[in-house]
N, C-alpha and C positions, 0 to 999 in steps of 0.2 A: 504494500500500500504506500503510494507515493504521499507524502505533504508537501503542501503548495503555501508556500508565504504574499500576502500580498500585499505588496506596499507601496502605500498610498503615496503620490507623489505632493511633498510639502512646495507649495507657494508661499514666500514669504518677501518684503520690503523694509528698510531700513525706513524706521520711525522719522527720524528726523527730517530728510526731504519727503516725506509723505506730510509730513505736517507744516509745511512748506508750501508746499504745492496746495494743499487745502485751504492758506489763506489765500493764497493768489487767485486760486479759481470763486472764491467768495463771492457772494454778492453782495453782501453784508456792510455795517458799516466800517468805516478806515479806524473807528476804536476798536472794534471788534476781528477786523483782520490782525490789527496793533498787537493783541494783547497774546490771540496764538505764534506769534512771529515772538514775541516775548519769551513766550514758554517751551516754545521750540530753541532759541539761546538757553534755556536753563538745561534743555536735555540735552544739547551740546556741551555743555558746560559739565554736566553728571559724566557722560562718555568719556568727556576728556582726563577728568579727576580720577574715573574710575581706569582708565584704559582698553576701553569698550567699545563696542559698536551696538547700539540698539536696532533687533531685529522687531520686525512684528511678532515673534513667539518667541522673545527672550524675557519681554518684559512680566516676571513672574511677581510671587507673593512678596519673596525675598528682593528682589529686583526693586516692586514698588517701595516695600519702606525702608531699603536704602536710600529711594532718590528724596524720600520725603525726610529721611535724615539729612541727607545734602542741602537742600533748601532753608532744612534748620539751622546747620552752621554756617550758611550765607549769611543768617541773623535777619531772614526774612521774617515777617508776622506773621504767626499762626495764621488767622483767616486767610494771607496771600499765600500760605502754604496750603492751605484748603484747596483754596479757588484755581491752583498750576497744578495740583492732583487733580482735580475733578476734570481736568478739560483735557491732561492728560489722558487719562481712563477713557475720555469720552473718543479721542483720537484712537485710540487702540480699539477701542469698540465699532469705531466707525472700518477699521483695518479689517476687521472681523468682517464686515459685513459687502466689503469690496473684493474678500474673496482671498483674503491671504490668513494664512495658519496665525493662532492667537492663542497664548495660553491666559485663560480667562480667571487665575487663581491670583492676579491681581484684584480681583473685587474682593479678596477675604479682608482687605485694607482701607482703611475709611479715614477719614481726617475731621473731625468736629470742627464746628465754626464756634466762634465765643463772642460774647455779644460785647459789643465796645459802643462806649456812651457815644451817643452822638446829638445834639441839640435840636431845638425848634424855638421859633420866636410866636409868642401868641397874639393872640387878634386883636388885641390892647396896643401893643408893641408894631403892629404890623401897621395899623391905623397912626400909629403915634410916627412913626416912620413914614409914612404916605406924606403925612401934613406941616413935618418938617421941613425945614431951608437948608438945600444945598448949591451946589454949586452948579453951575449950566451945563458943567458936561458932566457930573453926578444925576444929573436932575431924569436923563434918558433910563442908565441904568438903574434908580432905583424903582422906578417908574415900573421897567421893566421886571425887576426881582418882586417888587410886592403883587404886580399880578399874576406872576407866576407862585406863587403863595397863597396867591386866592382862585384859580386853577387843579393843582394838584399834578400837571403833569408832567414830564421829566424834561431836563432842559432841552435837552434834543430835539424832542416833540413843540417844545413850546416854541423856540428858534425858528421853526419853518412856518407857523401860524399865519397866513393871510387875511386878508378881508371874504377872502371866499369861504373861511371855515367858520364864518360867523352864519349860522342859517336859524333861524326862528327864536333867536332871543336866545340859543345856546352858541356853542364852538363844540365842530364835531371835527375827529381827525382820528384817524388810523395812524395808531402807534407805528414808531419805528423798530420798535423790538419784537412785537408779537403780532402787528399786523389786526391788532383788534381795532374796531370806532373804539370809540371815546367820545362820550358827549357830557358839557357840563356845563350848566347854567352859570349864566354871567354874574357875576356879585356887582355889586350898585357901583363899587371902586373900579371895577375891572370895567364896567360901562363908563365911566370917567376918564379913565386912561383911554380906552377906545378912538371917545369921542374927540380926545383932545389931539391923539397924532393920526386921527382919521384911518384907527387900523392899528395895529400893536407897533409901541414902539421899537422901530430898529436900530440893529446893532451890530455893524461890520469888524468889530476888536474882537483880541481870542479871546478864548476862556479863563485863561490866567488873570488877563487884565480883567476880567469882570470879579473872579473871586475875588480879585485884590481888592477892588472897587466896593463893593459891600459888605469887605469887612470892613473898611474905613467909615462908610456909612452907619453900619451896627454901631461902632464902636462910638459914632456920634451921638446916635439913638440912645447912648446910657446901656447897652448890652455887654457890661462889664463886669457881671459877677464873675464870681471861680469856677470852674467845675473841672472837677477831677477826674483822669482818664487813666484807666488801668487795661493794657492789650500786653499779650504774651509775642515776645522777640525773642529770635535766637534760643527759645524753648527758656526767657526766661519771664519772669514779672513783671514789667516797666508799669511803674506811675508815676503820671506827671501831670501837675496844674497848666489849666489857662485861661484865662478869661473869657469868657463865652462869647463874643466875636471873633475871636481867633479860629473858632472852631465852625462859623458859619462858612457855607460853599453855594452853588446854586442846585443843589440838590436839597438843601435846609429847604428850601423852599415847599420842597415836594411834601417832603416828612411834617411840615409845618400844616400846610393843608388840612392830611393825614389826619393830625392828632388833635386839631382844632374845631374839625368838625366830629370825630367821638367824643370832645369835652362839651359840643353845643346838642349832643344828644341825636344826631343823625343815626340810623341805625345802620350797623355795620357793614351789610349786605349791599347797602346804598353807595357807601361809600367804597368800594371793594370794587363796583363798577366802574368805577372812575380810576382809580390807581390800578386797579388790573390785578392787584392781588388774589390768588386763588383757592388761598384757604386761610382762617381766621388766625389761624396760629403764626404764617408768615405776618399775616398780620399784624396782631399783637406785639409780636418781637420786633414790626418796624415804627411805629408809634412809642410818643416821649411823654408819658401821663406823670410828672411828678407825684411826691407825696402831698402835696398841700394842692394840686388842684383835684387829685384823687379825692380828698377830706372834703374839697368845698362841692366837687359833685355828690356825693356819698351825704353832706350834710341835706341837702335836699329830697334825698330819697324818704319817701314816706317812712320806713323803719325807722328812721330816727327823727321823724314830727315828735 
């Protein structure tokens, strides 16, 4: 009785210009091409340290949390060490799925995310910021940041807003991330800003220059308290103070929105339409409820009449 062996002929690709080739062929945005070309240097950078070649079926259990130990001693952030594991894995799965061998005992590997404070300015603050004096060419961006605050949507999305995405007393727009509409009634402010630059105010400086720009604004608004920021580096503990416009971006805006209207009592689900969030719990964890406006909502609650 004869036996017959038969073996499978392995297809495989080196990781690295596969995930090369994946941003270039993108259609995506230039951040988002950005950030795999990013993480494609970091797996270069592993290969190199390590003296390797990443194949599409090299990258195993042990493989992955080596490279997630590599990352650690860069003295990267945990959560950015999350988020270049995650898109890794996601690369190698997409390798899987284009037909080349994959050892798939990378997924016994997982990296937690950790929640790092990040701020919002309230409706008090936002108002008191609208009606404030600044300076003429402060005057476009803040204009522009408080109604992206009374919005909710990401800057990206808000950035390309026309006069044509104003339709029936809302602004409707299909995300750039997920391709959903998005519709959200005008706030009385964000009708003021409208009216006054005939259309959202624009804005041809990058984004650097505008984060700069509104934290000098905050920082005029009296947004100076402390707040303490505690994130894991280099697998160690850092914390360190700053003053609360230091720590505004134009994303505060979004998050601002966000928690502003769970503190005015909108019900979640309402709001979840609008930020595109898809489940409560992402939710939850993106919203900034302090302790004392948690109490002064919480003191209105009938249980405690």
């Amino acid at each position: 009785m004869r036996l017959f062996k038969i073996h499978r002929r392995v297809r495989v690709c080196e990781a690295v210009p596969f995930i090369y080739d994946f941003a270039r062929r993108s259609r995506k945005s230039d951040n988002y091409k950005r950030t795999y070309r990013c993480m494609a240097k970091h797996l270069k950078g592993f290969e190199d340290s390590r003296g390797l070649k990443l194949m599409s079926n090299s990258f195993s259990e042990s493989m992955a949390e080596d490279f997630v130990s590599y990352l650690t001693e860069k003295g990267l952030a945990l959560n950015t060490v999350s988020g270049y594991f995650d898109k890794v894995c996601y690369m190698f799965r997409r390798m899987g799925r284009s037909g080349f061998d994959v050892d798939h005992s990378f997924e016994c590997i997982s990296v937690d995310m950790e929640e790092v404070m990040s701020v919002y300015i309230t409706s008090d603050e936002i108002e008191n910021i609208y009606m404030m004096k600044v300076t003429k060419s402060q005057e476009i961006i803040r204009d522009r940041f408080v109604a992206n605050c009374l919005t909710g949507m990401r800057y990206s999305d808000f950035s390309k807003l026309t006069p044509s995405n104003i339709q029936g007393g809302m602004i409707v727009r299909k995300t750039q991330k997920t391709g959903e509409q998005v519709m959200v009634p005008m706030h009385r402010i964000v009708r003021e800003i409208i009216k006054k630059y005939d259309g959202f105010p624009p804005y041809i400086n990058s984004s650097q220059n505008y984060n700069k720009s509104i934290k000098r604004i905050c920082r005029k608004a009296g947004l100076t308290d402390r707040v303490m920021i505690e994130r894991t580096k280099g697998g160690k503990v850092i914390r360190k103070t700053f003053k609360r416009y230091e720590l505004v971006t134009s994303h505060t805006a979004r998050r601002s929105f966000a928690t502003n209207a769970y503190i005015a009592g909108i019900p979640t689900a309402r709001i979840m339409l609008i930020t595109g969030h898809t489940t409560e719990q992402s939710f939850f964890k993106y919203i900034r409820i302090g302790k004392k406006e948690n109490a002064k909502t919480l003191a209105e609650h009938p249980f405690f009449q």
